[in-house]
Structure formats: structure tokens, C-alpha cells
VEXDOVO-669169 format. One line per 10 residues: number of its first residue (from 1); for each residue z, x, y of N, C-alpha, C, CB. Coordinates in steps of 0.2 Angstrom, whole numbers, always signed. Glycine has a CB too. Layout:
<recs>
NUM = Z:X:Y:Z:X:Y:Z:X:Y:Z:X:Y ~ ...
</recs>
This chain:
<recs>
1 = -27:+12:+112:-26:+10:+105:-26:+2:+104:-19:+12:+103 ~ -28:-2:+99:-28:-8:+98:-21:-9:+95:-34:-10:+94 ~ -18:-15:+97:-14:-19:+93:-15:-20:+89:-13:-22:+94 ~ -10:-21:+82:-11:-25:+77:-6:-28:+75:-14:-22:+72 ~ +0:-26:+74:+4:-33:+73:+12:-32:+81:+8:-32:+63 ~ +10:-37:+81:+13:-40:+88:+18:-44:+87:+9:-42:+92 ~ +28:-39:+89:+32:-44:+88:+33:-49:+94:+38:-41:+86 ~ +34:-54:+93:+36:-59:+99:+43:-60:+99:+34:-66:+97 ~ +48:-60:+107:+52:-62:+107:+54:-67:+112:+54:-57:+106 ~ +54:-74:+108:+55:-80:+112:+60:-81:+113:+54:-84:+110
11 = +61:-83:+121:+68:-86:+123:+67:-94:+119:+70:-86:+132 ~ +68:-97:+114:+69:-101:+111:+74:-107:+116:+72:-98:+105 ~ +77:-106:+120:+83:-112:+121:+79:-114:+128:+93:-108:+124 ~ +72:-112:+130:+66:-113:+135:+63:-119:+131:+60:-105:+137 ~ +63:-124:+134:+57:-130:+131:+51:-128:+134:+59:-138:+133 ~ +48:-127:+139:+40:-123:+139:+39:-117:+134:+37:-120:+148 ~ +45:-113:+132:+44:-108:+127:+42:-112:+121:+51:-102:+126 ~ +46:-115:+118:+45:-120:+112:+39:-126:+113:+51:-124:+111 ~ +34:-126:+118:+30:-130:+117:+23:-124:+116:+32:-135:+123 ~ +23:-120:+119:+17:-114:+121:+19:-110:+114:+19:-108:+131
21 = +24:-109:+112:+24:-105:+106:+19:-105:+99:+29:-106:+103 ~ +18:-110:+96:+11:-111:+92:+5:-111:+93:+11:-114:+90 ~ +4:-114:+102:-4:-110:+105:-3:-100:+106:-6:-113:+116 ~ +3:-99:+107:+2:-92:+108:+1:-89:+101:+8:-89:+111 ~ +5:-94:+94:+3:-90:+88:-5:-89:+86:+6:-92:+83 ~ -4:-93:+87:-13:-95:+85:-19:-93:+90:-14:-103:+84 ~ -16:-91:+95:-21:-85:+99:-20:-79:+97:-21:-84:+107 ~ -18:-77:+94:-14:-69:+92:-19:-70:+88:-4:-68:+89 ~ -18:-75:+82:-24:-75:+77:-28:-75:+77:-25:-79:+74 ~ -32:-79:+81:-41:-80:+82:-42:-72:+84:-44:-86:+89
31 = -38:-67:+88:-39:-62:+90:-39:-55:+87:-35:-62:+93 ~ -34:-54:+77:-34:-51:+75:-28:-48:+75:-38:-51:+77 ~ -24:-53:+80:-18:-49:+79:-11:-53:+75:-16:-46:+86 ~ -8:-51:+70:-3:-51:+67:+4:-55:+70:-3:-45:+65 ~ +5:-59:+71:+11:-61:+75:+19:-59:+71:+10:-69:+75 ~ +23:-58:+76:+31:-57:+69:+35:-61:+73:+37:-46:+67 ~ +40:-64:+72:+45:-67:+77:+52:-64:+72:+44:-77:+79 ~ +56:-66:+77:+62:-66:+74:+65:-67:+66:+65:-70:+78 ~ +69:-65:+61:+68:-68:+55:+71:-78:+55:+72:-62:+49 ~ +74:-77:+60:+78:-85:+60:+74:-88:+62:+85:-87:+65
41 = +69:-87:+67:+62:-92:+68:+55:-91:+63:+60:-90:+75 ~ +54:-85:+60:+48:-83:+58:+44:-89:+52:+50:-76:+55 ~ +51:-91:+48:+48:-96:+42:+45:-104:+47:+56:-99:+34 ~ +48:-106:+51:+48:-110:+57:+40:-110:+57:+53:-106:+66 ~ +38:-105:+59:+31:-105:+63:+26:-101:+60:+32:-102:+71 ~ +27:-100:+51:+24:-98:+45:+22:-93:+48:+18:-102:+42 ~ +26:-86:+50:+25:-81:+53:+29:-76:+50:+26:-81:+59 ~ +26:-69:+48:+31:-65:+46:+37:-63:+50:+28:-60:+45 ~ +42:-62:+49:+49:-61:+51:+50:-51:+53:+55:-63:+43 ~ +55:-50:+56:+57:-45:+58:+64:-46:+59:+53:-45:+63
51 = +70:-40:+61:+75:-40:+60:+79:-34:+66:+74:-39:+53 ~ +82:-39:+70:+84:-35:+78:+89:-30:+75:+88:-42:+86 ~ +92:-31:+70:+100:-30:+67:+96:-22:+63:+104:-38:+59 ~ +90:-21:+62:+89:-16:+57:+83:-12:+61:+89:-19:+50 ~ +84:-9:+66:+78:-4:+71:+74:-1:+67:+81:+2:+75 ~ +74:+2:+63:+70:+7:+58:+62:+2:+56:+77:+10:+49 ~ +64:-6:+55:+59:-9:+54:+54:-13:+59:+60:-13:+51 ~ +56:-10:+66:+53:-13:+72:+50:-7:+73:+58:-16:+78 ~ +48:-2:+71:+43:+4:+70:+38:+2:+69:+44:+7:+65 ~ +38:-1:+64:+30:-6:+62:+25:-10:+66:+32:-11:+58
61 = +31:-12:+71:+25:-13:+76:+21:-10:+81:+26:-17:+79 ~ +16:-13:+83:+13:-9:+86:+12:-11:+93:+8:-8:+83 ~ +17:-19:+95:+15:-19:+102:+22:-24:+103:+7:-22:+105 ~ +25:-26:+107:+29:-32:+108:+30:-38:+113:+34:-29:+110 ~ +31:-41:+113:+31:-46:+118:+38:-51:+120:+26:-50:+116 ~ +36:-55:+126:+42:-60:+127:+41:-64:+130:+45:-59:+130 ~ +41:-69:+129:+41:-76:+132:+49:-78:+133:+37:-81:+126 ~ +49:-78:+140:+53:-79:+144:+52:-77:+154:+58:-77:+140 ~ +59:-76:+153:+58:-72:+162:+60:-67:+162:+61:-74:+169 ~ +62:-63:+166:+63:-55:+167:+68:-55:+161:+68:-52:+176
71 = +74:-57:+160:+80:-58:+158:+80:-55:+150:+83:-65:+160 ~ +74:-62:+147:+73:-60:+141:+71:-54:+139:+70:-64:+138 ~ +66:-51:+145:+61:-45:+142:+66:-40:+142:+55:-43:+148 ~ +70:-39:+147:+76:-34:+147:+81:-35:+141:+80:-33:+153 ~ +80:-41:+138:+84:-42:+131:+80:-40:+125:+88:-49:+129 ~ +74:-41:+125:+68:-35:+120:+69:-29:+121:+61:-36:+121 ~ +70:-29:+128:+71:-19:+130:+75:-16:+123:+79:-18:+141 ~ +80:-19:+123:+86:-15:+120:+83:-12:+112:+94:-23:+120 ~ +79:-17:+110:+78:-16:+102:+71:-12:+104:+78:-24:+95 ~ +66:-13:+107:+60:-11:+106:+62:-3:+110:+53:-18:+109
81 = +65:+1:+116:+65:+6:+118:+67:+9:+113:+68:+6:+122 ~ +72:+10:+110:+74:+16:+104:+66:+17:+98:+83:+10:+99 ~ +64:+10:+98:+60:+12:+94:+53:+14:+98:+60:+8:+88 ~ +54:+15:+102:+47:+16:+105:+40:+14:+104:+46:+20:+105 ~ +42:+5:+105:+36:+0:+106:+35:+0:+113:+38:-8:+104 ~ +29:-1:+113:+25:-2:+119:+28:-9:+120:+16:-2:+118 ~ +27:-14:+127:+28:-21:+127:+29:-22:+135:+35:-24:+122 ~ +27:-29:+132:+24:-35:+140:+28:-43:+139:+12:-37:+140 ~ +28:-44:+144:+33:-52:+147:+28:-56:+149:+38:-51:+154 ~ +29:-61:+143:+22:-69:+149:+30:-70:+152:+15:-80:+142
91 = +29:-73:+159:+32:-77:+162:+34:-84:+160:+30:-76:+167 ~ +40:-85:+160:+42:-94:+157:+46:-97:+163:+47:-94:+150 ~ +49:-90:+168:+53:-95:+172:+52:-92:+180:+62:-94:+168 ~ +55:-90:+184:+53:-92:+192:+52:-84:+194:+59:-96:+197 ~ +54:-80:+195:+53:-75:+199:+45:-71:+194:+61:-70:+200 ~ +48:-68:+189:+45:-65:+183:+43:-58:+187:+39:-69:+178 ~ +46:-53:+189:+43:-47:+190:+42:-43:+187:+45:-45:+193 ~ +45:-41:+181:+43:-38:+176:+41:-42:+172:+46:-34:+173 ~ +41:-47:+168:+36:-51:+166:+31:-51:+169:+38:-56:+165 ~ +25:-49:+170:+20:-52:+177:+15:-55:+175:+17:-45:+182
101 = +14:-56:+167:+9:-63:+166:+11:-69:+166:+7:-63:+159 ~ +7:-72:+170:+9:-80:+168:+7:-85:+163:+7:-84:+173 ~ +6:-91:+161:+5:-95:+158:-3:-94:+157:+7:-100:+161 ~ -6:-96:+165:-12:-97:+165:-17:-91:+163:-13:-101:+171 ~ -14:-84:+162:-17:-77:+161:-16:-75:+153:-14:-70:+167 ~ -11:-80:+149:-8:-79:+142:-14:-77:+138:-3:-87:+138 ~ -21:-82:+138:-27:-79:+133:-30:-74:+134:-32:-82:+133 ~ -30:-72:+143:-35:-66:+141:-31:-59:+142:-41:-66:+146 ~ -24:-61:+143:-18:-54:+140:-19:-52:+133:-9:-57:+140 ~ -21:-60:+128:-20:-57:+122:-26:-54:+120:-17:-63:+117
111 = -31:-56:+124:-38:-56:+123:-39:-46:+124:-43:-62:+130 ~ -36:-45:+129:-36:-36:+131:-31:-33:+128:-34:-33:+138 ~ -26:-37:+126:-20:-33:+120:-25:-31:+113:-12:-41:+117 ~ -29:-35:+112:-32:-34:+103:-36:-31:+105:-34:-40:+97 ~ -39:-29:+110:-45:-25:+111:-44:-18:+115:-51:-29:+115 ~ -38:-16:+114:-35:-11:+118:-38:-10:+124:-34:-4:+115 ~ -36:-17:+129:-39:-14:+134:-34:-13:+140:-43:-18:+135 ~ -29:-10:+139:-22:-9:+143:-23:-3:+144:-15:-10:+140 ~ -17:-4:+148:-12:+5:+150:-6:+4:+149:-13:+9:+159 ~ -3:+11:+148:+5:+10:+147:+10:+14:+154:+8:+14:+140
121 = +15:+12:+155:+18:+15:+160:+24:+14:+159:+17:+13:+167 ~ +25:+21:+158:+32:+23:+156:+36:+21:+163:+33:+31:+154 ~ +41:+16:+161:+48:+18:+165:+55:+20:+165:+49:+14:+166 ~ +59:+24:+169:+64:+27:+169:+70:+24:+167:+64:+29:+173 ~ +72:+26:+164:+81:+22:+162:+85:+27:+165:+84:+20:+153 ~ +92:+24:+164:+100:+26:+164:+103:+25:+159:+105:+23:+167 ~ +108:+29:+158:+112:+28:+153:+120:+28:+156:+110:+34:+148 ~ +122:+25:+155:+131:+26:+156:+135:+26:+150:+135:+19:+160 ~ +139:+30:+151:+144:+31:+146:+153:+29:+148:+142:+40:+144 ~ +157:+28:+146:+163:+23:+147:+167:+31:+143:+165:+13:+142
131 = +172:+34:+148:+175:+39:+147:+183:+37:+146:+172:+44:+153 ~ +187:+38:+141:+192:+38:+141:+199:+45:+137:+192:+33:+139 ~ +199:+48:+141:+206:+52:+135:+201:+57:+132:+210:+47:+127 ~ +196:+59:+134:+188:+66:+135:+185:+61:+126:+194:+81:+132 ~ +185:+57:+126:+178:+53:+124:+177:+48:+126:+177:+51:+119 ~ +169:+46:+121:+165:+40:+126:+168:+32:+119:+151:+43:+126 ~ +171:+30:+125:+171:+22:+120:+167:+18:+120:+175:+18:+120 ~ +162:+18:+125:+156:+13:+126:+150:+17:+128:+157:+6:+131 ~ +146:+16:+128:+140:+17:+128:+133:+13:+129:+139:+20:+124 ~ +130:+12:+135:+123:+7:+136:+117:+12:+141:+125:-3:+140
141 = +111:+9:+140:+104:+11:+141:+103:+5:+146:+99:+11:+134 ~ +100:+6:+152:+100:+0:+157:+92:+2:+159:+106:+0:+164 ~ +88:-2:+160:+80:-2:+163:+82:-5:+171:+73:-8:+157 ~ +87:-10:+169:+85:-12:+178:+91:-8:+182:+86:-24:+181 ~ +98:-11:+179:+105:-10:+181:+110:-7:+177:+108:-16:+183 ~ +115:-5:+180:+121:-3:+178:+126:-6:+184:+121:+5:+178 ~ +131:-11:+185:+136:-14:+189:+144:-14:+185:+132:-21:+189 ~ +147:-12:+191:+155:-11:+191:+157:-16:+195:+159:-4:+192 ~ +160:-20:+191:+161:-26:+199:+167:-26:+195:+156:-36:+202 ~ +172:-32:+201:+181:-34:+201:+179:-37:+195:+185:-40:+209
151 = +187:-40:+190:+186:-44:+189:+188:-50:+188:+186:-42:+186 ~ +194:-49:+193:+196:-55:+199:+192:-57:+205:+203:-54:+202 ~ +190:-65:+204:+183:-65:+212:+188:-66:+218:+177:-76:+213 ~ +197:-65:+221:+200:-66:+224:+202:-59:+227:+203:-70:+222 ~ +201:-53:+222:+203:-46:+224:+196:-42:+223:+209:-42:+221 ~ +197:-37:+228:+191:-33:+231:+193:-24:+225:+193:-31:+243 ~ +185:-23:+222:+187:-17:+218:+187:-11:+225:+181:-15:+210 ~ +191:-8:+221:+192:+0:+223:+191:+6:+220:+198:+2:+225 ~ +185:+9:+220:+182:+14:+218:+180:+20:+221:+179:+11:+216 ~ +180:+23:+217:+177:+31:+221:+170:+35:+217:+184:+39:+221
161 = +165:+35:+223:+159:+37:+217:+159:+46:+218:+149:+34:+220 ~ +157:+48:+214:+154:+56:+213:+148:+56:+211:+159:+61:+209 ~ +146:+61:+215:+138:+64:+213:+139:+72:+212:+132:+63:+221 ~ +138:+72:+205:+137:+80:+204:+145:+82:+203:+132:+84:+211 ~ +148:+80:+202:+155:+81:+203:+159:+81:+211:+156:+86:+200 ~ +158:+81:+214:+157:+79:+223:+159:+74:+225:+151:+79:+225 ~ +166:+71:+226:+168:+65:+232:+162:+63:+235:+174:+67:+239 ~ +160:+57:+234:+153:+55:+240:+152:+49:+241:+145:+56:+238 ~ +158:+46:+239:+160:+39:+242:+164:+34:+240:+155:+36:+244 ~ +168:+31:+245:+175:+26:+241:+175:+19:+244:+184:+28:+245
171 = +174:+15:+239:+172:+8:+242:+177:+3:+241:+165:+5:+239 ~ +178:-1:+245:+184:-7:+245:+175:-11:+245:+192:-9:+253 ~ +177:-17:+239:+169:-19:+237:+170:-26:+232:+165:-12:+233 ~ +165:-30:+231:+164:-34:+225:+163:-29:+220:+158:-41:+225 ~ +159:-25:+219:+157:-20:+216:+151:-15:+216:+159:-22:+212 ~ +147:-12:+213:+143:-6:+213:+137:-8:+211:+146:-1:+209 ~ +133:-7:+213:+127:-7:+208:+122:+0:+208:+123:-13:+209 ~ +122:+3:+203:+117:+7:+202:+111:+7:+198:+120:+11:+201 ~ +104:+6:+202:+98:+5:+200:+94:+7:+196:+96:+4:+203 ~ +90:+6:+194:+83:+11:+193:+80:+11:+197:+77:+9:+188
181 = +74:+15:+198:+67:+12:+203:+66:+6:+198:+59:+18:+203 ~ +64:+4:+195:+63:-4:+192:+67:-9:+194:+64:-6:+183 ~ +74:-7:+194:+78:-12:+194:+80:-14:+201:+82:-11:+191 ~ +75:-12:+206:+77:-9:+213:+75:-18:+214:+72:-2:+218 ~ +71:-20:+211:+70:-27:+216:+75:-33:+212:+60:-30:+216 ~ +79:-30:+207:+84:-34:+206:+90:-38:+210:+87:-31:+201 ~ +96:-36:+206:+101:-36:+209:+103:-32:+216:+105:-34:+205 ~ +100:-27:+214:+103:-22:+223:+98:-24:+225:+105:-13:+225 ~ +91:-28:+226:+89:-30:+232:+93:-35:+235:+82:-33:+233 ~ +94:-39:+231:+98:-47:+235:+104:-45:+239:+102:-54:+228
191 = +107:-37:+237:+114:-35:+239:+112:-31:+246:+119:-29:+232 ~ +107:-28:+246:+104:-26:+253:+98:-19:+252:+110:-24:+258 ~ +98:-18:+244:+98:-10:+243:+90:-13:+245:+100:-4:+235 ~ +86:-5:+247:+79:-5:+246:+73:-6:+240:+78:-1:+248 ~ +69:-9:+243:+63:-6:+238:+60:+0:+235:+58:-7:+241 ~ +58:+1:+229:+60:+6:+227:+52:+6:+223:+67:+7:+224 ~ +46:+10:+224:+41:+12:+220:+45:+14:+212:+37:+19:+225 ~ +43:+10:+208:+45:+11:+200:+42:+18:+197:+43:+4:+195 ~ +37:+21:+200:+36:+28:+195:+41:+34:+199:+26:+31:+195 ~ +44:+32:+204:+49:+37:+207:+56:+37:+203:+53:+35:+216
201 = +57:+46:+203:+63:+47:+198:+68:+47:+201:+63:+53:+194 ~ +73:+40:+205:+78:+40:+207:+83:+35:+205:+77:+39:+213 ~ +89:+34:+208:+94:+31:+206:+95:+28:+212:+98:+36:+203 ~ +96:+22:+214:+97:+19:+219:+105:+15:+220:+92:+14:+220 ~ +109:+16:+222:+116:+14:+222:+118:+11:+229:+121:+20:+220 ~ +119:+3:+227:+123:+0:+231:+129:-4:+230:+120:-3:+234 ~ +133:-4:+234:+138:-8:+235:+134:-15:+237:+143:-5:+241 ~ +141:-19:+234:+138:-27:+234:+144:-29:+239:+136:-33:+225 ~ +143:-32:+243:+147:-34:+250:+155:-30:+251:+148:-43:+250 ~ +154:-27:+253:+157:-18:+254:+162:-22:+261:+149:-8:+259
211 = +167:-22:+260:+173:-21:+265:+173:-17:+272:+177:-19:+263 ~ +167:-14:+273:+166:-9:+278:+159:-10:+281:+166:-1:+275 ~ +158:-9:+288:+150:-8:+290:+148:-3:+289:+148:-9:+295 ~ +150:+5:+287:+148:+8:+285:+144:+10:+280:+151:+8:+284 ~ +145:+4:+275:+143:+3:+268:+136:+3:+268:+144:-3:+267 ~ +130:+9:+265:+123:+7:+265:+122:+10:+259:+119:+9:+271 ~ +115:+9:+256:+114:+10:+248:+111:+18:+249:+109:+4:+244 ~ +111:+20:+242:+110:+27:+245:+104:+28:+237:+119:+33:+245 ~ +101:+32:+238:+94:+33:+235:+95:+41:+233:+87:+30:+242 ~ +95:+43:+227:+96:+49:+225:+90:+51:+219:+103:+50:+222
221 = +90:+57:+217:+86:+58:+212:+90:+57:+205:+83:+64:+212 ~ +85:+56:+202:+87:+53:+195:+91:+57:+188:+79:+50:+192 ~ +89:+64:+192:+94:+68:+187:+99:+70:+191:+90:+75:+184 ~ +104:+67:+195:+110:+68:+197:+115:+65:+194:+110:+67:+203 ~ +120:+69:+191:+125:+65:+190:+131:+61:+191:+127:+67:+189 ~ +133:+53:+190:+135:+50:+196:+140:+47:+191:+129:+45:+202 ~ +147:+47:+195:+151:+47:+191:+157:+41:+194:+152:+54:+189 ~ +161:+37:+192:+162:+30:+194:+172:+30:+192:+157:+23:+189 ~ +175:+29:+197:+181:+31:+195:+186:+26:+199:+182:+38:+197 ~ +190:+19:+197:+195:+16:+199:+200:+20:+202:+197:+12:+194
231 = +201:+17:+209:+207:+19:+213:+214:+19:+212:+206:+15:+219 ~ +219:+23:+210:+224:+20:+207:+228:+16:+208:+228:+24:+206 ~ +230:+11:+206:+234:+3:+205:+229:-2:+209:+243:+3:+210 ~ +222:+1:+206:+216:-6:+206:+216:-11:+201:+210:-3:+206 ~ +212:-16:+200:+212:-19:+197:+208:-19:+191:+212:-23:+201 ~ +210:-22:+185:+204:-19:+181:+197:-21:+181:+205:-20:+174 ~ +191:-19:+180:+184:-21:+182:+180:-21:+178:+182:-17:+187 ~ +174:-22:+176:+170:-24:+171:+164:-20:+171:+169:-30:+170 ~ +161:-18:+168:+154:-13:+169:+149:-18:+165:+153:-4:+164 ~ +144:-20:+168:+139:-21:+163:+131:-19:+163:+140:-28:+164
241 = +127:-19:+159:+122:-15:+159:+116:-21:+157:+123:-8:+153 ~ +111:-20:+163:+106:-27:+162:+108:-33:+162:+103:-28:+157 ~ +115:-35:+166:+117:-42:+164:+122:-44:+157:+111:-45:+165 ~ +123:-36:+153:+127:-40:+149:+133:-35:+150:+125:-41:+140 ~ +138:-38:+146:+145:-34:+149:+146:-29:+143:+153:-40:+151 ~ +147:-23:+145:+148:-15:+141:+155:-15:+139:+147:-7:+147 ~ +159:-13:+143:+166:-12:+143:+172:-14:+149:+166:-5:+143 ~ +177:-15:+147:+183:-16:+154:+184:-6:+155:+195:-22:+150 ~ +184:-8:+162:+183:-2:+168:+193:-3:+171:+175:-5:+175 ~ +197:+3:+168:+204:+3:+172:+205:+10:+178:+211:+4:+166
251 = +209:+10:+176:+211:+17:+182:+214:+23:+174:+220:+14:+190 ~ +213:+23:+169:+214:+27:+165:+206:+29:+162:+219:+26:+160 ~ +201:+26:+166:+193:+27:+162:+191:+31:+165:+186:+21:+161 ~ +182:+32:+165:+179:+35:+171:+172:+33:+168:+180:+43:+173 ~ +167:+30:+174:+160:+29:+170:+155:+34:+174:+156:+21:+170 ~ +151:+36:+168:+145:+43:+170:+140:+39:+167:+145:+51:+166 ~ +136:+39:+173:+127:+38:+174:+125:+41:+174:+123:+37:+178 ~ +119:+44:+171:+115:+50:+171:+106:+46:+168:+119:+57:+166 ~ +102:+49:+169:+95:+48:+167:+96:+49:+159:+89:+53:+170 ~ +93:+44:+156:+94:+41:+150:+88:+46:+148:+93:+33:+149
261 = +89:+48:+140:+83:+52:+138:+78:+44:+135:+87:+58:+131 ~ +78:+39:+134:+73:+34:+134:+70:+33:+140:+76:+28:+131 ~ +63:+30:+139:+59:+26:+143:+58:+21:+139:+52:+29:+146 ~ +56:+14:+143:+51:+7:+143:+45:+10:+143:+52:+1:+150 ~ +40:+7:+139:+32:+8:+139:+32:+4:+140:+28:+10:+134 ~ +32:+1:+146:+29:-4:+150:+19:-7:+149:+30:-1:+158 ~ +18:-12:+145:+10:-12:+145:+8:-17:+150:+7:-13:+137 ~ +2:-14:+153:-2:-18:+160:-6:-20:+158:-4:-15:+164 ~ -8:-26:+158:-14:-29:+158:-17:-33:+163:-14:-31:+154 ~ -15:-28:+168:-19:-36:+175:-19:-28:+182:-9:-47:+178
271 = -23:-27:+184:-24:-22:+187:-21:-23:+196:-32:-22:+186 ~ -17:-28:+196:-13:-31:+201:-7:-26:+201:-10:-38:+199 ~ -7:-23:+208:-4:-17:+208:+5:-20:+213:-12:-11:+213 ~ +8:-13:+214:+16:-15:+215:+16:-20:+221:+21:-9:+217 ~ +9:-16:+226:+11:-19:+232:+8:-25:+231:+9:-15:+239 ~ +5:-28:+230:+4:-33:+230:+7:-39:+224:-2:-32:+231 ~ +11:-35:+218:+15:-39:+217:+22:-40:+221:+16:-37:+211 ~ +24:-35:+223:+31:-37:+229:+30:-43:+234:+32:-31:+233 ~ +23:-41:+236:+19:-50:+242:+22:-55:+237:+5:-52:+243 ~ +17:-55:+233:+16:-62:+229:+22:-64:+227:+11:-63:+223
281 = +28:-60:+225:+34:-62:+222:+41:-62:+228:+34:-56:+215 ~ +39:-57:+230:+46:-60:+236:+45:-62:+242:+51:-56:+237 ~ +39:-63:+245:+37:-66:+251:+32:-71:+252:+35:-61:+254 ~ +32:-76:+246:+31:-80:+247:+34:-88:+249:+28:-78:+243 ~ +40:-86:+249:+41:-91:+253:+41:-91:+261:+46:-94:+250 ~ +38:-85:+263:+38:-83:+271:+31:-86:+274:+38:-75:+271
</recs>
């Protein structure tokens, strides 16, 4: 399918984003394709506007984008999943794993974007829900993470996980992280978890510096139910989903993960496959 109008979502507070932004509009152009940015930027850069506050009008497009690094793309995640845009990340800042275009590949990304020359790859989400008193009071869609950490850096949380309804493990901990396969080379790699092929339907849960040698990350399938539960007279703890923060986490809550009925249409345009994006991106300084 060809593109035709293509929202942009700039990390703005990036001075190389603000300098590359009007070559990038104006390659969109020469191409055919329609540029939208945000409405607080759109008049800025004589571009039509769009509106993150009102989903029903991000429908309209037909592809998405980001200029930034990982961080931003997973903050486009949030509006463009529900509505089921396709979308891709030029890189702006250091790692960019899911972003995996760079600077120097920006023309001829846009060059295969307007000529439908891509593929899409669906990725898997989570969903956690914040359980109090038999209802949900928060609710978030995670593509990389879902994280229950302390919310004092001097005391250790205490938690107990269940799978399936099933005791299956109690951690004295900084706190939890449970993954996607995408989000496997996030947070829970740096914490110890493994690598994780992103078209596998699993759930990867690690502890982030566990009080125990015990402690190892555990790798489940993705339709299991996994369920998160403060130790009584723990301290209160925070959930957050992609790096933003959901809900405070007590000993009267409970949080349930489960596989999100959404996917990320992840669009590819560079035939540079996992394994050798995992060389180029985390073993390069070896």
C-alpha cells in the first residue's frame, strides 16, 4: 500500500530534530506524500495539523512517524496503536533499536514509504490493569515494558508474582519488570533478562537487582496470566508502563498482565534483519 498522508511525531525539545525537520518536510513533498505534525507545531512548519487529544482523527492517516529515539516512538505508540497506523522511527539519539533508521537512510526510507515499498510487522503488547476493591482504576498498553519498582531508593519492594493464579515467586527487589519480546532488549536486558526474538509470543519477567542469588528472569508465553501483588506492610510502589508512570501500587491493589488485544504495525524499510541489528546495536562497543 502506498502512503499518503504521513503524521510526524517530533521530539521538538531535540535540536538535530529541529534542525532536520524542514528537510524532512520537504522530502515528504517532493515524494507525494502529505506531511501532518502536531496541531501546536503544524502552522510553525505550514503543515496540516493533527490532534493526539482526539483519536478518531488519526484514522486518517495512512502511515506515522518519529523523529527522535526509542523513547519518542513508544510515545507515538500510545495514539497511533488504538488507531491502527502503521509507523516507523528515524533515529535522533544513541541506541535507536526500534527506531532503526538513521539520519543518513531518512531519503531513501521516505523514498520506499511513498512507493509502498515496505513490510509491516506486527508486534505484541501487554496490557496491565491496577485492581482495587473487584475494579480496574488504571489501565495501560505497554509495547516494550510494564515495571513495579520501590518507591523509596533506600527500601527494597516486596512482592509476590502469580502465574495463572499460582504462587510462582516472591522477591525482596528494586523491583519487576515484565517484557515483551520487543522490549526484551530494553530495560530487562540491562537488569540481566535475555534476548528475546520479537515475533515470539512471550512475556519475559525479571527482577531488577533481586536480594537473592536465586533470582533469574523467567520467559513464559504470552497468553499467561501474571498477576503482581505487594507483600503486606510493604512499602507503597509505582507501576509504570513504557517509562511513564500508570498508578501508585499498595498492599490493598493487585496488578494483572495479560496480552493486550492491540499490536504495533511496525513498518520496515531496510532489510537488516534482528540478528544483525542486535551486532550493530549492542556489541559494538566490543
Amino acid at each position: 500500500m502506498k502512503a499518503r498522508r504521513l503524521g510526524i511525531f517530533p521530539n521538538l525539545s531535540k535540536e538535530n530534530v529541529c534542525i532536520a525537520l524542514p528537510e524532512f518536510i520537504t522530502l515528504c513533498r517532493d515524494w507525494g506524500l502529505e506531511p501532518l505534525l502536531p496541531n501546536a507545531a503544524a502552522r510553525q512548519y505550514g503543515c496540516e495539523g493533527y490532534d493526539t487529544a482526539k483519536p478518531d482523527t488519526l484514522k486518517a492517516l495512512d502511515a506515522a512517524v518519529s523523529l527522535g529515539g526509542d523513547g519518542t516512538l513508544l510515545q507515538m505508540a500510545r495514539y497511533v496503536v488504538p488507531a491502527e497506523v502503521p509507523a516507523f522511527g528515524i533515529n535522533f539519539g544513541k541506541l535507536g533499536f526500534l527506531a532503526e533508521i538513521d539520519l543518513q537512510g531518512m531519503g531513501k526510507a521516505i523514498s520506499k514509504l511513498a512507493q509502498g515499498n515496505y513490510a509491516v510487522e506486527e508486534r505484541k503488547m501487554l496490557r496491565a490493569g491496577v485492581w482495587r476493591g473487584g475494579r480496574v482504576i488504571a489501565e495501560s498498553h505497554a509495547l516494550n515494558d510494564l515495571v513495579l519498582a520501590k518507591g523509596m531508593f533506600s527500601k527494597l519492594a516486596h512482592l509476590t508474582l502469580f502465574i495463572n493464579g499460582k504462587p510462582s515467586g516472591r522477591y525482596a527487589a528494586d523491583g519487576l519488570i515484565v517484557a515483551t519480546a520487543t522490549g526484551s532488549t530494553a530495560y530487562s536486558l540491562s537488569a540481566g533478562g535475555p534476548l528475546v526474538m520479537p515475533e515470539l509470543d512471550v512475556s519475559v519477567i525479571t527482577p531488577v537487582c533481586a536480594h537473592s542469588l536465586a533470582a533469574r528472569a523467567l520467559v513464559i508465553p504470552l497468553s499467561e496470566r501474571i498477576e503482581l501483588k505487594a507483600v503486606p506492610g510493604s512499602e507503597e510502589m509505582m507501576l509504570a508502563c513504557d517509562g511513564v508512570n500508570v498508578s501508585e501500587v499498595d498492599c490493598d491493589t493487585c496488578v494483572r498482565i495479560e496480552k493486550s488485544p492491540y499490536t504495533m504495525k511496525l513498518i520496515r524499510l531496510t532489510s537488516r534483519d534482528y540478528y544483525q541489528t542486535w551486532q550493530q546495536k549492542l556489541m559494538r562497543n566490543i
